[in-house]
N, C-alpha and C positions, 0 to 999 in steps of 0.2 A: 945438745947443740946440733941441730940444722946443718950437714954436710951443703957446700955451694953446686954438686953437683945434682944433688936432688931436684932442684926444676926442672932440667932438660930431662932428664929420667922421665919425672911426671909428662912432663909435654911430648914427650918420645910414645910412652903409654896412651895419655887420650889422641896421640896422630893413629897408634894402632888400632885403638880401641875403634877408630872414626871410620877406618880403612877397611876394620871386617863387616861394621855394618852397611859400609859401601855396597859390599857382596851382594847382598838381598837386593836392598832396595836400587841401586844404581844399576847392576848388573845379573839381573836376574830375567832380564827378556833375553839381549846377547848372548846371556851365558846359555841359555837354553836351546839357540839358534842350530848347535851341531845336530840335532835332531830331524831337522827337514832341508838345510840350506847344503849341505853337498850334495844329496841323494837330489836336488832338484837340477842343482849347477851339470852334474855329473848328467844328467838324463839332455839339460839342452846343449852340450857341448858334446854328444853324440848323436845330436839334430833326430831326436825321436827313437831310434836303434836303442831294441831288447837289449844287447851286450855290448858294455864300453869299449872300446878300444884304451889301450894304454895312455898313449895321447891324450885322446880329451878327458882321462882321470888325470893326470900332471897338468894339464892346462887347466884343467877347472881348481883343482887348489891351489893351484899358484895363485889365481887370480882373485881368491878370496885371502888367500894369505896377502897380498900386496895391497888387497881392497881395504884390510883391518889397519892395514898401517898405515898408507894414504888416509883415510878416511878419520878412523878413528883415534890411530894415535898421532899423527901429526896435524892432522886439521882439528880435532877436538881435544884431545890432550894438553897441544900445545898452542893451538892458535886459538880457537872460538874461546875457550877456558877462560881467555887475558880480559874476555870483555864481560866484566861482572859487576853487577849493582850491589855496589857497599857488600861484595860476599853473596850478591844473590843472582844464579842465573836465569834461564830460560826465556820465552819469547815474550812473553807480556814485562818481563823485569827490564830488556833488550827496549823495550816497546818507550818505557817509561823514563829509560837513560836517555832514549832520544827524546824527550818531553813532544812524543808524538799525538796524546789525549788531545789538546787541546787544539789541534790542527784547524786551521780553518779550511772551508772547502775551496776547492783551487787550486791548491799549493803544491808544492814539493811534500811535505810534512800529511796531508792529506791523503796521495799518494801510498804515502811510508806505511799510512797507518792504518789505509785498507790492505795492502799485503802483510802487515805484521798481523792483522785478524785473520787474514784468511792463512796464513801458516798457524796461527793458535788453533785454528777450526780443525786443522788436518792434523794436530795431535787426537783431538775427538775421534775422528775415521782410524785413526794407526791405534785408539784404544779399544775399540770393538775388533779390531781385528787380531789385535797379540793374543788375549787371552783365548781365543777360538782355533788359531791353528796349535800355538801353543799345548796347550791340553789335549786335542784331539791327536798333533804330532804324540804325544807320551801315552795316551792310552794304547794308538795303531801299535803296540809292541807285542801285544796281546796279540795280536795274528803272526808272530815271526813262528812260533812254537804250535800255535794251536790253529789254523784258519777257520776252524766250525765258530772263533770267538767272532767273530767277525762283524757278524748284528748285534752283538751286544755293545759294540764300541762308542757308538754314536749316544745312546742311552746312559752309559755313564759317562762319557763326557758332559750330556747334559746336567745329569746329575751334579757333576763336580762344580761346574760353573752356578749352578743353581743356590748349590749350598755355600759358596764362597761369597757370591752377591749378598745372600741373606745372611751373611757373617759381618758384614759390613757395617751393622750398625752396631755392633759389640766395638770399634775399635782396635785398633791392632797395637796399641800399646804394649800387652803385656808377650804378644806372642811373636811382635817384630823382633824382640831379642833376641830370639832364635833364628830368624831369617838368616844373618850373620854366619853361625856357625853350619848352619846345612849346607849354605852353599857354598863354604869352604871346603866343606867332602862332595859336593859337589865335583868344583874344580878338580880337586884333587882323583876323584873317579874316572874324568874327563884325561886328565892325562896319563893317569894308568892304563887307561882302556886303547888313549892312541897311541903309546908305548909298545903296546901288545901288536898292533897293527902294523907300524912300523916294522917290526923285526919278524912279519910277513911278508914283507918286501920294501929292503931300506930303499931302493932304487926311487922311491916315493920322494924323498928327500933331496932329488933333482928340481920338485917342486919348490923350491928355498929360490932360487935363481928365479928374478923377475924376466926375464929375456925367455923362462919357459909359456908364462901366461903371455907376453907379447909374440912369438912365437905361432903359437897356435893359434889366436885370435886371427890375425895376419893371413895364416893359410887356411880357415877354416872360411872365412870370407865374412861380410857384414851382419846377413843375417844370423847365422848361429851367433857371433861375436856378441852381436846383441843380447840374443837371449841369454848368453853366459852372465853378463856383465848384468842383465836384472835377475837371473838365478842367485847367484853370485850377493847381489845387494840384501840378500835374505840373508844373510851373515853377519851384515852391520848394521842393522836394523835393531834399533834398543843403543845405539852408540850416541843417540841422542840426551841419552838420559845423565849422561855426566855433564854436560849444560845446566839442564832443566834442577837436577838434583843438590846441583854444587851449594847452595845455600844451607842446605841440611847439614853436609857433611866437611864440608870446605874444598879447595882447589887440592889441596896437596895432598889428602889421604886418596880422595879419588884417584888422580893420577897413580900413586902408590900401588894402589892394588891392580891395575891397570896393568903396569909396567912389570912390577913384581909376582905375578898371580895371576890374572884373566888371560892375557894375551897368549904366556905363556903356554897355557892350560888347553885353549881354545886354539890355536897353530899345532899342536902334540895330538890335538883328539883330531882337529881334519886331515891332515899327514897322514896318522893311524888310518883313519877312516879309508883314504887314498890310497892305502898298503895293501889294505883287505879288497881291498878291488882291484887292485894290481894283483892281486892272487888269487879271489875268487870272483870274476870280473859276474858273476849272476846273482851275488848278493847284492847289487842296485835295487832293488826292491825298499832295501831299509838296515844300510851299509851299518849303522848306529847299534843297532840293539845286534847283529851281527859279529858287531868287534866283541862283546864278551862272550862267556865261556855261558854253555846251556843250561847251567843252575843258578846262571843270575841273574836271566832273562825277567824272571817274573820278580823279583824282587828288583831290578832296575828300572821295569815299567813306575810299580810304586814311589820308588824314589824319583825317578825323571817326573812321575805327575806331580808329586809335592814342588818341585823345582818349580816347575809350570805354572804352578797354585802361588808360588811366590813373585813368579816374576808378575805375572796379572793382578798380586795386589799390588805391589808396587805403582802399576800401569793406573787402576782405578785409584790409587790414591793420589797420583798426579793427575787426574783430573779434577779432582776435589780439591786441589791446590788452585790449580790453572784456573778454576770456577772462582772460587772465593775472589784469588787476584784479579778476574774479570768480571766482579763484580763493583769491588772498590774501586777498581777505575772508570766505569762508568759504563762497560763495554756489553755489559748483562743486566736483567732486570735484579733487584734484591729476589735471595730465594733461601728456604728455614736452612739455616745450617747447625748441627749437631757438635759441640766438644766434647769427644768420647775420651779428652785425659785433660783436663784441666792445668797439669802440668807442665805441658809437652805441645809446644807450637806444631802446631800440624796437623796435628791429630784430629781431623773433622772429620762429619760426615755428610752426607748431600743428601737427600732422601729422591730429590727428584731424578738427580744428575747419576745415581746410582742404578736407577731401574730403568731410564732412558738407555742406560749406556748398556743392562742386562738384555735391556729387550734387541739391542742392535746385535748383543755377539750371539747371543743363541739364535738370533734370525740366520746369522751368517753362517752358525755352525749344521742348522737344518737346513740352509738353504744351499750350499757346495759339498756338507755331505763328507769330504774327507780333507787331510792336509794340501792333497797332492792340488786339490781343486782349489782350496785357499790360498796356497800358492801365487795364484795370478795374481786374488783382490792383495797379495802382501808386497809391501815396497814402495808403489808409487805415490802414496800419501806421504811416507818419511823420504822419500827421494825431494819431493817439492821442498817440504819443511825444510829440509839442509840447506837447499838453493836459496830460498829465503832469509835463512838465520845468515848465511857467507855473506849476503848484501848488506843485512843489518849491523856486522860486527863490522866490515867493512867503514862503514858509515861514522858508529860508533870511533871508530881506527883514527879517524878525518877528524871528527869534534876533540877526542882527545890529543891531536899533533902531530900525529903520527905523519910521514913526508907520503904525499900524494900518490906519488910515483911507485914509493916503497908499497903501499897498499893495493893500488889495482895492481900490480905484480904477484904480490902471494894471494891476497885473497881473486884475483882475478883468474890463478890456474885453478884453485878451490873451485872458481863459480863454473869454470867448464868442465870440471870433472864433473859437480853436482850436476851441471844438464847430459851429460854423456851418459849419465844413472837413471836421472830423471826420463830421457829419450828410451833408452833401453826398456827403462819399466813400463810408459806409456803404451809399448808396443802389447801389453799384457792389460790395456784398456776393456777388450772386449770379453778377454776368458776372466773381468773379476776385479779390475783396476776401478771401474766406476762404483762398485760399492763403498768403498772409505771416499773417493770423491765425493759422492753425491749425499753421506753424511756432511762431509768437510763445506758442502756449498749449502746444507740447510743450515748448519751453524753459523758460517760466514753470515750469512744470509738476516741472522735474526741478532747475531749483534751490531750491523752497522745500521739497520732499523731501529733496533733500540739507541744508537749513540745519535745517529740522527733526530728520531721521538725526543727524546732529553733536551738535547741541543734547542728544538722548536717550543718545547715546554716551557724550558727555563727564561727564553726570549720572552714568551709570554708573561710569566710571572715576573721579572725584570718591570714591566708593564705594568705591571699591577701593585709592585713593591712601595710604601712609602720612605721615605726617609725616616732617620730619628729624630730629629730634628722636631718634625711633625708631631710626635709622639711626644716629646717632651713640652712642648707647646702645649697639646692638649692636659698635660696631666698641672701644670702652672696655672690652667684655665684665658690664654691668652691667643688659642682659637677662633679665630673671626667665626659666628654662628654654628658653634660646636656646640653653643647650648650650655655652657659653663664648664665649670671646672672637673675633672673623672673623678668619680668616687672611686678611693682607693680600698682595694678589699684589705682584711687583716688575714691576708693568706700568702702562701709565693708558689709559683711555679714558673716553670721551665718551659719555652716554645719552639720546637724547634723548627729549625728556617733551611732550607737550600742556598742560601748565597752567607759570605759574612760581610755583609753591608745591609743597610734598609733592613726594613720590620718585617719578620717573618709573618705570611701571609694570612696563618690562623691566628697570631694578634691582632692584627686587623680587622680578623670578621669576629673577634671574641668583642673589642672594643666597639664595633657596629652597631655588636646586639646589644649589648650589657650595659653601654658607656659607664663601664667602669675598669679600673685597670687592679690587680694585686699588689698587696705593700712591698712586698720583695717579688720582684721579677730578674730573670735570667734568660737571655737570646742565646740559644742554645746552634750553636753551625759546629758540621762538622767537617773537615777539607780531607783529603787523603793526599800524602805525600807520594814525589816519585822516589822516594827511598822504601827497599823492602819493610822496614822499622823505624820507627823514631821513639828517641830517646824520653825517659819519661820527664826530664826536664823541659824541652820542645815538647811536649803534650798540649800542654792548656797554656793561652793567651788571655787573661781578661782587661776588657777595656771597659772601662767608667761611659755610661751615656748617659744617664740621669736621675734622679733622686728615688734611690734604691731598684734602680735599673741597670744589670751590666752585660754585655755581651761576652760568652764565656768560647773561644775557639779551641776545638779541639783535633788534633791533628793524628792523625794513624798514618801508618807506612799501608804500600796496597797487599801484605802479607799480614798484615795485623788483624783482629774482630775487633770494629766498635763496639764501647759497652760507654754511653754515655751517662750512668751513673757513677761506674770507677773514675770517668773523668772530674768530674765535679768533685767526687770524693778525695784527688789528687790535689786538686785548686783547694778543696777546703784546707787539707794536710798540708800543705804551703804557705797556708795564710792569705790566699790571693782572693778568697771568698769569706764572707760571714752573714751572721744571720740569716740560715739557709741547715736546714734539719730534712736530711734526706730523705727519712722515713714516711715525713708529712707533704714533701714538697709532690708538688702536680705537675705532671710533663702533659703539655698539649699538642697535640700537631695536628696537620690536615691531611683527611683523605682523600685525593685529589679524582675526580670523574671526570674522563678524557672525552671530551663533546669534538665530535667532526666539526669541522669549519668547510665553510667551500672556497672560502677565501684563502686556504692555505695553499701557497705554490712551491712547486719542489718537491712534493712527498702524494705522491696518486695512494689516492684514497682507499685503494686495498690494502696497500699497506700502512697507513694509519689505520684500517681496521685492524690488523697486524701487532702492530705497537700498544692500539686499543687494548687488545687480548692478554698482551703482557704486561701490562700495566693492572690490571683486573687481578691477575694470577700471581701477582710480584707479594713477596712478603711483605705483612706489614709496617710500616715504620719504625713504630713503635717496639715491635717484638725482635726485629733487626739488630737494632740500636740498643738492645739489651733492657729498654725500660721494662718494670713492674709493670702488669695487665692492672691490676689494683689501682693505680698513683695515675691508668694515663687514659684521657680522653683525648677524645676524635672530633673532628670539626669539618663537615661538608665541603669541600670545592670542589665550582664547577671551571675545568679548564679547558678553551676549545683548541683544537688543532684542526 
C-alpha cells in the first residue's frame, strides 16, 4: 500500500530535480558574471586610477549586491515571473498574451508589437555577445600566473567557441544532464572562494548596507555614478533568463534555486572578491582568479571555461527557441529546423541561425580582442530588453485587472530604474554599445519586413481565394460555363492553404489545369495558437464541405513543430477522418514567386526586394510542415507585391 505522503515526496523531488537543472540552463550566464563584472565596476568607481581606494571597492559591491536584488530578485523573481503564458515565458510568449500578431497598423497594439520585436532582436545582440566575453573572461586566467600566455588566449578562445558552435548540431540532450550538477560546484566554488576573501578583510561586509552604494554614488558625482551603475549592470546581465526559461523549468524551481543557491553564491563570491582588494588593492587586474590559492589557478581557469561553455549553450539554445517561436508567429520567414531528441520539446537545431549567430561572436571576439574591451559592447542590449519586457508585463498587469494605479506604481519604479541602467549603459555607446545594437536593428529590421511582406501577401491571396461554395458547384456540375461537371480522380490528397476559409490557392490552379478534382480531398490550414501548446484534443477541427471534401484545421501553440501528417493521423485516430490512407495520400501546395508591383504603396521597393530575398530563401513548405518529399508536389504561383 501506497503511504498518502508519497506525492508530495515525489513532487518535492521532480521541484528539485527542476531546480538543479535551472543551474545550467537558467543561470549559467549570471553565474559566470563574477569573472569580469567587479573587476570592471571596481575600475569605473575609481574613474580610471591604477589602485582602488577602499571606497570605491565598498561602493562598487554594494551596488551590484543591491542591483541583484532590485533587479533580479524582486523585479524578476517576483514580479515579471507572474506574467506567464499557460507556464510559458519570455518576450514573443509576453508578445502573444497580448494578441499583439495581429495588430493592425495604427494602433496601440501596432505600436506594442514593433517594441516587443525589437526587444526579441536585442536578445539576438546580448547572444553574440555572452558567449564572447564569457569565454574569453575564463581563459584571461591563463595570464594571472603566466603572462608569456598571453597570445595564446585569443586563439583558444577561438577555438572553444568554434568547437561548441560545431557541437550544436549533435544536440545537447544527452550532455545537458550534466549542466545541472557542474554548476552546482560551480556555485559552490564561488562561495568558498568569496568566503576566503572575506576573512581577508571582513570590513567588506559594510558593503551589505544599501546607504554604502547610495553613499558613494552621491559623493563621487554623476559621471563616475554612471559608469558604476553600467559596470555594475555586467552582474545582472543573464537575469533575464528566468523569464525567458521559465516554460522549461517552471516559476517555482527557478525562483528556488535563485533564492536558495545563486544569489547566495554570487553576493559571497563579490564580497570575497571586495575583501581581496581591500587587502591587496593591486589585484584589480583579475580580482577572481586571485581569490584562490596558486595551485588552482590553472585548474579553475578549466573549470570557469566549462562554466562559460555552459552558459553560451544555454544562450544559443535560446535562440533556437526565440527563432522557432518567431517563426510560428509569423514574425520570421520558415527556416530547416533540426530535432536533435525527439523526445524532449526543445531540443532543436537552426543550422542558419546557429552560424549567423557564430559568425557575430567570433567577429566580436577578434574584433575588441579582450574582456575588458567587450565590456562596453556588454549590457546596453539587455538594459533596453528589461525596459521593454517592465512595459509589456505592465500592460499584461492592465488586461489581467490588475488596479491601474497599483501597476504604474510598481512596475512604474521598475521602468525607471530600467532607464537609469539603460542611460548608464548608453553612455558605453561608443567604446562597443553599438555592436549588439546594430545586430539588434538588422534583426528588428528584417522581421517587421517580413510581418509586413505576409500581411501584403496574404491580402493579395484573400484576392484571389475562391469560396467553397464555388467548388462544390463545380464538382455537382452546376457551374454556369464551367464546361460540365469535374471529373473526379480515384485518388485523395491534401492542399494546403494559408487562410481556413476559401479554396486554397493550388486547388484552384490544380482545378484550372486538369478540370478535374480527386475522389477524397482534404483542405489542409494550419493556425498557430497564442498559447505556448495546445492540447492534442484542440489539435484538429474538421468541417464537412462537400462530397468527400473536408477542411481538416490544425492548430499548434507557437512553441510547438508542425508536422501536418501526425495531424491527420490524430483526426484519423479519432474518427473525425476516413477513407484517407496516409501512405498513398498527395499533399499539394504552391510555391509562391513574389513579382514587384509598382502599384503597391506602403512598402518602397527595396524592401520588397528585401522581403523578395527572404521569401526565396524561406524553407519550403512542404518540408516545414513535416510532409514526405515522396507524397508531395509543387504547384507555381505567381504573386505580385
Amino acid at each position: 500500500m501506497v503511504s498518502d505522503h508519497t506525492a508530495p515526496h515525489a513532487a518535492h523531488r521532480v521541484e528539485a530535480a527542476a531546480a538543479l537543472g535551472a543551474l545550467g540552463i537558467v543561470y549559467g550566464d549570471i553565474g559566470t558574471s563574477p569573472l569580469y563584472a567587479l573587476k570592471e565596476a571596481v575600475k569605473a568607481a575609481s574613474g580610471g586610477s591604477g589602485v582602488p581606494e577602499a571606497a570605491a571597492v565598498v561602493g562598487a559591491v554594494s551596488v551590484i549586491l543591491w542591483s541583484l536584488v532590485l533587479v533580479v530578485s524582486v523585479k524578476y523573481a517576483i514580479l515579471i515571473m507572474r506574467a506567464d503564458n499557460r507556464g510559458e515565458g519570455g518576450i514573443v510568449a509576453m508578445l502573444a498574451l497580448l494578441r499583439a500578431r495581429d495588430a493592425k497598423p495604427g494602433t496601440w497594439r501596432a505600436v506594442l508589437l514593433v517594441g516587443g520585436l525589437v526587444g526579441a532582436a536585442l536578445l539576438y545582440g546580448d547572444g553574440a555577445i555572452t558567449p564572447a566575453i564569457s569565454v574569453l573572461s575564463a581563459v584571461e586566467g591563463l595570464k594571472v600566473d603566466e603572462p608569456g600566455l598571453a597570445p595564446f588566449v585569443l586563439p583558444i578562445t577561438v577555438t572553444v567557441l568554434i568547437v561548441l558552435f560545431l557541437a550544436q548540431r549533435l544536440g545537447t540532450a544527452s550532455i545537458g544532464r550534466i549542466f545541472g550538477p557542474i554548476m552546482l560546484v560551480w556555485f559552490a566554488m564561488l562561495a568558498l572562494l568569496g568566503l576566503h576573501g572575506i576573512a581577508e578583510a571582513p570590513a567588506i561586509l559594510g558593503a551589505l548596507d544599501p546607504r554604502a552604494a547610495i553613499a558613494f554614488m552621491l559623493h563621487a558625482g554623476p559621471g563616475i555614478a554612471f559608469a558604476i551603475l553600467g559596470a555594475a549592470f555586467l552582474a545582472v546581465t543573464g537575469g533575464e533568463a528566468m523569464y525567458a526559461d521559465m516554460g522549461h523549468f517552471g516559476a517555482a524551481p527557478i525562483r528556488l534555486s535563485w533564492f536558495a543557491l545563486v544569489l547566495p553564491c554570487l553576493a559571497l563570491n563579490y564580497l570575497g572578491q571586495g575583501g581581496l582588494l581591500l587587502a591587496q588593492p593591486a589585484a584589480i587586474d583579475n580580482p577572481f582568479y586571485q581569490l584562490a590559492p596558486d595551485w588552482l589557478h590553472y585548474p579553475l581557469v578549466v573549470f570557469a571555461t566549462a562554466a562559460t561553455v555552459i552558459a553560451s549553450q544555454a544562450i544559443i539554445s535560446g535562440a533556437f527557441s526565440l527563432t522557432q517561436q518567431s517563426i510560428q508567429l509569423g514574425f520570421l520567414p520558415k527556416m530547416h529546423i533540426v530535432h536533435t531528441a525527439a523526445d524532449e520539446i526543445g531540443q532543436i537545431y537552426l543550422p542558419l541561425v546557429n552560424w549567423l549567430l557564430a559568425a557575430a561572436t567570433l567577429g566580436a571576439v577578434l574584433a575588441f580582442g579582450s574582456s575588458d574591451a567587450l565590456a562596453g559592447a556588454y549590457g546596453i542590449a539587455v538594459s533596453a530588453l528589461m525596459a521593454i519586457t517592465t512595459v509589456l508585463a505592465a500592460l499584461v498587469a492592465v488586461q489581467w485587472g490588475f488596479p491601474l494605479a497599483a501597476v504604474l506604481a510598481v512596475n512604474g519604479l521598475f521602468f525607471v530604474v530600467d532607464l537609469v541602467f539603460f542611460a548608464a549603459n548608453a553612455a558605453k555607446l561608443f567604446e562597443g554599445g553599438w555592436f549588439p545594437l546594430t545586430l539588434a536593428f538588422v534583426v528588428a529590421f528584417l522581421m517587421l519586413t517580413w510581418r509586413r511582406g505576409t500581411h501584403l501577401i496574404e491580402t493579395q491571396r484573400a484576392g484571389m481565394r475562391e469560396p467553397e461554395s464555388r467548388l462544390v458547384a463545380a464538382c455537382e456540375g452546376h457551374l454556369d460555363g464551367a464546361g460540365g461537371k469535374l471529373l473526379r480522380l480515384p485518388t485523395a490528397a491534401a492542399y494546403l492553404g494559408a487562410s481556413t476559409s476559401g479554396l486554397p490557392l493550388p486547388l484552384t490552379q490544380f482545378v484550372r489545369i486538369n478540370r478535374a478534382l480527386q475522389k477524397r480531398v482534404l483542405l489542409i490550414s494550419v493556425a498557430t495558437s497564442e498559447l505556448p501548446r495546445v492540447s492534442s484534443e484542440a489539435r484538429v477541427a474538421v468541417l464537412p464541405v462537400g462530397e468527400g471534401i473536408d477542411r481538416v484545421i490544425l492548430t499548434y501553440g507557437f512553441d510547438e513543430a508542425p508536422c501536418v501528417p501526425d495531424g491527420i493521423g490524430t483526426a484519423l485516430e479519432r474518427g473525425l477522418l476516413s477513407d484517407v490512407d496516409l501512405a498513398t495520400l498527395t499533399y499539394i501546395v504552391g510555391r509562391e514567386t513574389v513579382m514587384a508591383s509598382p502599384s503597391t504603396r506602403g512598402f518602397a521597393r527595396w524592401r520588397r526586394n528585401v522581403f523578395a530575398l527572404l521569401a526565396r530563401n524561406s524553407e519550403r513548405t512542404a518540408v516545414y510542415f513535416g510532409v514526405p518529399t515522396a507524397q508531395a508536389v509543387e504547384l507555381g504561383l505567381e504573386i505580385e507585391l
